[in-house]
C-alpha positions as CSV (number, residue, x, y, z in Angstrom):
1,X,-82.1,-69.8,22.6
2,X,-80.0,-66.8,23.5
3,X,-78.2,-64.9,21.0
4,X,-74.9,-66.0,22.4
5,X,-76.0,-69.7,22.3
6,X,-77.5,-69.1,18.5
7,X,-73.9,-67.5,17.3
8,X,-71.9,-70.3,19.1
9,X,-74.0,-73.1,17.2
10,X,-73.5,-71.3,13.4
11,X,-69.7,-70.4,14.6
12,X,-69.2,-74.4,15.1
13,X,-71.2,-75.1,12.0
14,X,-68.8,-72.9,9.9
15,X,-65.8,-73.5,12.0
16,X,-64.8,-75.9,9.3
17,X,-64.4,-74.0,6.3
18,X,-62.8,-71.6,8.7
19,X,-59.9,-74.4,10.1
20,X,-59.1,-75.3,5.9
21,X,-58.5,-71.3,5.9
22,X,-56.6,-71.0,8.8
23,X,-58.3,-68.5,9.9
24,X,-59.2,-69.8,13.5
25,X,-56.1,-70.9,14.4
26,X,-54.8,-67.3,13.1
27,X,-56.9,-66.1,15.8
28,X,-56.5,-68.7,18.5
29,X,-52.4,-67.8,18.0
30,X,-52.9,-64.0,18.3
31,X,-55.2,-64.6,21.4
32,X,-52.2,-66.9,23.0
33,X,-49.7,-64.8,22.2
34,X,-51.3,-61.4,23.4
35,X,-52.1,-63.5,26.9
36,X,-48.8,-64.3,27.3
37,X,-47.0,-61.4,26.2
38,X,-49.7,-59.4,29.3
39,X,-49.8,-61.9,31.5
40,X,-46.4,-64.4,31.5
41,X,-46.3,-67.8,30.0
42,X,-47.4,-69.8,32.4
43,X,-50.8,-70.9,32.5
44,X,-51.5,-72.1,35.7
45,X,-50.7,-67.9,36.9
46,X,-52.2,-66.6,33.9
47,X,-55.6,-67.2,33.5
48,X,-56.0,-65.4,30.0
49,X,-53.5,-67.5,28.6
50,X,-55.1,-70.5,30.2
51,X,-58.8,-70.0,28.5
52,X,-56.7,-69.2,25.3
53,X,-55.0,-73.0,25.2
54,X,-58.2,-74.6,26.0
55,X,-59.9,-72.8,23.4
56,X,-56.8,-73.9,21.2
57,X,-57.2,-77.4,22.5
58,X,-60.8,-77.3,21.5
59,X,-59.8,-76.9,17.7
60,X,-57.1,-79.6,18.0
61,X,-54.4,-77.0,17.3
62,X,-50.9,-78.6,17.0
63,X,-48.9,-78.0,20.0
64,X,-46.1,-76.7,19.1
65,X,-48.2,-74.4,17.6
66,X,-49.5,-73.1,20.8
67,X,-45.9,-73.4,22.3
68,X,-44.5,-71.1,19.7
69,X,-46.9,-69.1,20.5
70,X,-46.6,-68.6,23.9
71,X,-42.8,-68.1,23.1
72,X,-42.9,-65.3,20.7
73,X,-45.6,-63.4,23.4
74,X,-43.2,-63.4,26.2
75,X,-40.0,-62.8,23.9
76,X,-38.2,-66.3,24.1
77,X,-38.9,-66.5,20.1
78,X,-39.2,-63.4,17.8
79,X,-42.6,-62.3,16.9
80,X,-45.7,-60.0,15.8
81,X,-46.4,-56.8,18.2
82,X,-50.3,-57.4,18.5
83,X,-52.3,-54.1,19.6
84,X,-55.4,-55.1,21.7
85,X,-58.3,-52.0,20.0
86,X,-61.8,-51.8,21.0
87,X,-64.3,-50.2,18.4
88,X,-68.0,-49.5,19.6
89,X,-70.9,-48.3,16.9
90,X,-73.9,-49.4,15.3
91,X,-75.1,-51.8,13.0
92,X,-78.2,-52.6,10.7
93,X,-81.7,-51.8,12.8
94,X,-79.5,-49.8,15.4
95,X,-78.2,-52.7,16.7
96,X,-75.3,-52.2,19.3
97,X,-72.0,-53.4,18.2
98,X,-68.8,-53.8,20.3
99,X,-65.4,-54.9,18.1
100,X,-62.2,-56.5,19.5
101,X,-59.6,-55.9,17.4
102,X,-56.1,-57.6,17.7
103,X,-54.0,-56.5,14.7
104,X,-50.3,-55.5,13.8
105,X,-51.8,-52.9,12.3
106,X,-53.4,-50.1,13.1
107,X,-54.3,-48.1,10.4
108,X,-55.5,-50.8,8.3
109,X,-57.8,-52.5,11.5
110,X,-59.6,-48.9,11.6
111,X,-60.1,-49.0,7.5
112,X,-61.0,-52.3,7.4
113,X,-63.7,-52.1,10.3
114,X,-65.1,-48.9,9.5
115,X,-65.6,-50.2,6.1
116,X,-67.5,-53.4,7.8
117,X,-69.7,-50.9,9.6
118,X,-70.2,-48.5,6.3
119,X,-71.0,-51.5,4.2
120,X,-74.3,-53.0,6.7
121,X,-75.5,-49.7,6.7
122,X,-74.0,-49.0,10.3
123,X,-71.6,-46.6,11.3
124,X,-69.1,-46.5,13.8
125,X,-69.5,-44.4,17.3
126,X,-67.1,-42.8,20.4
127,X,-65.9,-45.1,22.6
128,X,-68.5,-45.6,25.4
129,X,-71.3,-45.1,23.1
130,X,-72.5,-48.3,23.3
131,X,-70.7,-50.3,26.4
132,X,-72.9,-49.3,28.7
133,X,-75.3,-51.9,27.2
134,X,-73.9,-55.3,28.0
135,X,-72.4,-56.6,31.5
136,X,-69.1,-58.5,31.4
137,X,-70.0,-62.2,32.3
138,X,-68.0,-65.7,32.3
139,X,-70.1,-68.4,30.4
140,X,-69.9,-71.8,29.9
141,X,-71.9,-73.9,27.5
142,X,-72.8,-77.6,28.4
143,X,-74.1,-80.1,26.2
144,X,-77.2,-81.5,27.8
145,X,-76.2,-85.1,27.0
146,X,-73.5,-84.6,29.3
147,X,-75.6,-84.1,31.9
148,X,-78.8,-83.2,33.8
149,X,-79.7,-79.3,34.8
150,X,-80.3,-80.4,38.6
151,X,-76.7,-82.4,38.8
152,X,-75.0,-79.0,36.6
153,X,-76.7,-76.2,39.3
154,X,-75.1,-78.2,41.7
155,X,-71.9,-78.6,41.1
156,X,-71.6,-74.9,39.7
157,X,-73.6,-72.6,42.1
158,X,-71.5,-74.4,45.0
159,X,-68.6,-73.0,42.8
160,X,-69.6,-69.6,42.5
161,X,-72.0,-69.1,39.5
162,X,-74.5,-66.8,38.9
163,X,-77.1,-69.0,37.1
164,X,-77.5,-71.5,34.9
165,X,-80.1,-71.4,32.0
166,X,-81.9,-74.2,29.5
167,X,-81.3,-73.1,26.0
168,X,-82.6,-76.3,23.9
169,X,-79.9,-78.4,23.6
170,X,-77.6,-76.9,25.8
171,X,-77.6,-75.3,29.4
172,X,-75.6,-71.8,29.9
173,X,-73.6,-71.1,32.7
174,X,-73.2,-67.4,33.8
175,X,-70.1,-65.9,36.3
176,X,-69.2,-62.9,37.8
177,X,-65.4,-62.4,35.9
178,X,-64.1,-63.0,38.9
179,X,-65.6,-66.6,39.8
180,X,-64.7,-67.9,36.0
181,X,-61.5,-70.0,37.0
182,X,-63.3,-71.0,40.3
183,X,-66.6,-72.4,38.4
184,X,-64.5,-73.9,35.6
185,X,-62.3,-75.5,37.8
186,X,-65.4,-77.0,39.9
187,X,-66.8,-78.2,36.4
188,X,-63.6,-79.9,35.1
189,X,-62.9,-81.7,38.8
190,X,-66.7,-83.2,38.5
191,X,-65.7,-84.1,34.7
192,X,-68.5,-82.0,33.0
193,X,-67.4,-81.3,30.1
194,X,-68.5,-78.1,28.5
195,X,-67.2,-75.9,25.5
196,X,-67.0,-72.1,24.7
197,X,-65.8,-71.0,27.8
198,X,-65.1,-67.7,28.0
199,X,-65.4,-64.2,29.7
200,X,-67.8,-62.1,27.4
201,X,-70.2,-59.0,26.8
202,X,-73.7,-60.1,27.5
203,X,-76.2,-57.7,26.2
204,X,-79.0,-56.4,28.9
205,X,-81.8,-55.7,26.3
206,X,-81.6,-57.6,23.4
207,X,-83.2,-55.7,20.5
208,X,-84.9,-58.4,18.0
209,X,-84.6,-57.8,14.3
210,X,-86.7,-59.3,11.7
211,X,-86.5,-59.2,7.9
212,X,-84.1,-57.5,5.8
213,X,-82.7,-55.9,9.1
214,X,-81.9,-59.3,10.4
215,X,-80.0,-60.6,7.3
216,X,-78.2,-57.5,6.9
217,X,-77.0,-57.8,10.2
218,X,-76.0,-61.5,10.3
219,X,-74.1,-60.7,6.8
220,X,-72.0,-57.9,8.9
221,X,-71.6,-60.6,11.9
222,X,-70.2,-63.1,9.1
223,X,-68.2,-60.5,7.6
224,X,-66.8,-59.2,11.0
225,X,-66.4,-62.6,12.4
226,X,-64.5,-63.0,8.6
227,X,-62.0,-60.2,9.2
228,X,-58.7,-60.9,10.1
229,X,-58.3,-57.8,12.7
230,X,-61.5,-58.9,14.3
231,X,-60.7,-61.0,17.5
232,X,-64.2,-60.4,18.5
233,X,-67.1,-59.1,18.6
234,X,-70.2,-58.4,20.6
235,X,-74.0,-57.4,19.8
236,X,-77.6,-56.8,21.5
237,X,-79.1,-58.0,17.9
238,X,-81.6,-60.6,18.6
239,X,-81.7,-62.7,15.0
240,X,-84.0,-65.1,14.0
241,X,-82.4,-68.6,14.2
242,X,-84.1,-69.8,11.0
243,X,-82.3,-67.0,8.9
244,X,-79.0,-67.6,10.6
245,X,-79.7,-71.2,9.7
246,X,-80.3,-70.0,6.0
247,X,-77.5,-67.8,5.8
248,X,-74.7,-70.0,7.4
């Protein structure tokens, strides 16, 4: 199982304390507002705002919660000015570590993440110190009950994916950025049904940690993932599932 694929199965597993905290929904608001604010509020043209309500969707977020949303990013309703930051450094082991930062705040984001990084023993770098380590990818992940690997190649490398891979109990499928809508519109019109879709940082080398290094660094991806400036975050850390399984 990838590292991706490991993080999206303890991100669902704790996505329920987080929802009685609001605290993906805070994020699943910034992220619509932001899109719609760049991009215009309709989705259909706008396929950041677009990946933004299905993720929204996903998590059963109230509607008019996503409608406000949309309103206050292209000005119809009065809202927060969100300031899209990208931090790059390196955590526990050396591990690289990209951060997404969407936050009303400047000053506190940069205290608060450095903090993160200081903390796990990391430290953060210049920008570009670490980007050059992961390729920009669209990836959806399928349930394999939904369906068999032979009938998912099909229907998405017709549509303009890159691969698809077996990772236990689900299958991966990778994109170019630029085939994304193309190969999740193929998958929706065949009715495969698929979750955490999104355009992401795939790491090239993954660097495996063991031991102390490994729980120190899922503690920092907990914390990070636990930080309200975080939108996102990205790492070549390779972790044990068993002690993300502990640590959860």
């Amino acid at each position: 199982m990838s590292g991706h694929s490991k993080w999206s199965s303890i991100k669902h597993k704790k996505g329920a304390a987080d929802v009685k905290r609001g605290k993906i929904f805070t994020k699943l608001i910034k992220e619509v507002t932001i899109a719609a604010r760049m991009g215009g509020g309709d989705p259909d043209a706008n396929p950041r705002l677009r990946t933004a309500i299905a993720a929204a969707k996903a998590e059963n977020m109230p509607k008019d919660n996503v409608t406000r949303a949309i309103k206050k990013g292209t000005g119809e309703l009065e809202g927060v000015d969100y300031e899209e930051i990208t931090y790059e450094g390196y955590g526990p082991g050396g591990a690289a570590v990209i951060v997404q930062s969407l936050t009303d705040n400047k000053n506190r984001a940069v205290a608060d993440i450095r903090y993160l990084f200081s903390k796990a023993n990391g430290n953060l770098g210049a920008n570009g110190c670490v980007a050059w380590m992961f390729d920009k990818k669209g990836i959806f992940i399928v349930d394999k009950e939904s369906i068999d690997e032979d009938s998912l190649m099909e229907v998405a490398i017709d549509a303009g994916a890159e691969d698809v891979k077996d990772e236990g109990d689900t299958f991966e499928v990778l994109t170019e950025p630029e085939d994304f809508e193309p190969v999740r519109e193929a998958l929706e019109k065949a009715e495969i049904k698929f979750h955490d879709a999104e355009v992401t940082l795939i790491p090239q080398n993954p660097v495996s940690l063991k031991g102390k290094e490994a729980e120190g660094m899922f503690k920092f991806m907990i914390a990070l993932d636990d930080c309200d400036d975080v939108q996102n975050f990205y790492t070549n850390a390779d972790i044990p599932e068993e002690i993300m399984n502990d640590l959860a």
